[in-house]
N, C-alpha and C positions, 0 to 999 in steps of 0.2 A: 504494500500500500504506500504510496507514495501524496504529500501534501505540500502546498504552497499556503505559507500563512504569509500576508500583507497588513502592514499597520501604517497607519497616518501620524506622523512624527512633526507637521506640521501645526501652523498657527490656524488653519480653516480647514472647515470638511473639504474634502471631496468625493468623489466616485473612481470607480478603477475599472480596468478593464483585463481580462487574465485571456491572453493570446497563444494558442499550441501553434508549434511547428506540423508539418509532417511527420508520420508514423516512420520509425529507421527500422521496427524491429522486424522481423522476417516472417516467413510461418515456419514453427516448429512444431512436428510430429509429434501429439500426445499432449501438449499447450494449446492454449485458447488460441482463438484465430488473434489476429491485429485487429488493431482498431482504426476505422478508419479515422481523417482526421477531425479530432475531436472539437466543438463548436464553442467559439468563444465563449466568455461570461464578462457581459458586457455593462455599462452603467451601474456597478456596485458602491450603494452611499457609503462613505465612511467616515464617520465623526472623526473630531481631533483624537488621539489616544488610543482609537480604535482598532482593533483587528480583527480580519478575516481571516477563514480557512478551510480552503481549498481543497477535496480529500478526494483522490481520484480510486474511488469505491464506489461501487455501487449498491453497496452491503449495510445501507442504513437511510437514514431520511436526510429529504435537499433539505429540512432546516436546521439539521446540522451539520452542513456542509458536503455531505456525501454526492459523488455526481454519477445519475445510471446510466452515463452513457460508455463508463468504463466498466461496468457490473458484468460483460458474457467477453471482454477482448484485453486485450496486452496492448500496451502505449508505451514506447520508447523513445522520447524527443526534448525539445526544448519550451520551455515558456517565455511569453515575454508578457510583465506587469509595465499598465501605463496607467498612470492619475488625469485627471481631465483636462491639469492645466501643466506647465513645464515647468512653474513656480512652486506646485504642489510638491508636499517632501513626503515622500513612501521609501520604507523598507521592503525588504522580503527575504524569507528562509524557505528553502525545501528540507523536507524530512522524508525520508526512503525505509521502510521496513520491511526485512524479509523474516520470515518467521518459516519455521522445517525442519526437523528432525534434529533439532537440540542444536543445529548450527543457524539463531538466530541473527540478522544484521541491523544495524542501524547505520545512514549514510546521512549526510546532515551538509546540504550545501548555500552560500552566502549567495547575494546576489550584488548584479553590480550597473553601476549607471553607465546606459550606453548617449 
């Protein structure tokens, strides 16, 4: 399960937008299919302080962030976070967990301003 959590670290709300790349991963035999690519999440309010998050599951409910359009496929790719204005100051972290057979992972990546 893999998540994008985004916070507002500025002085005004704003909204965000959470952008996939293209699917990289391939099909493999005995694995879910790929997914195709998956559909933005567009105009997200975010107060000042706030944070979202983003859980690319399909294994729970949208209002706690779970999203079903990753629930039957595999996603391998990039995101891109944008805030409404360029003024606007947003963070973000991805967090990665693999869970199986007692060789549990956690992968935990920063983001950065393009």
């Amino acid at each position: 399960i893999s998540s994008v959590q985004v916070q507002n670290v500025g002085s005004t709300a704003t909204t965000v937008t959470l952008t996939y790349a293209p699917n990289t991963v391939g099909q493999d035999p005995g694995a879910a299919a790929p997914c195709p690519t998956p559909t933005a999440k567009t105009n997200i309010p975010l107060a000042v302080g706030a944070s979202i998050t983003f859980l690319q599951s399909g294994a729970g409910s949208a209002a706690d962030g779970f999203d079903a359009q990753f629930a039957t496929c595999r996603y391998v790719g990039s995101a891109t976070v944008t805030a409404a204005n360029t003024s606007d100051k947003i963070v973000a972290i991805v967090n990665q967990v693999i869970l199986g057979g007692g060789n549990d992972s956690l992968f935990t990546y920063n983001s950065f301003n393009q």
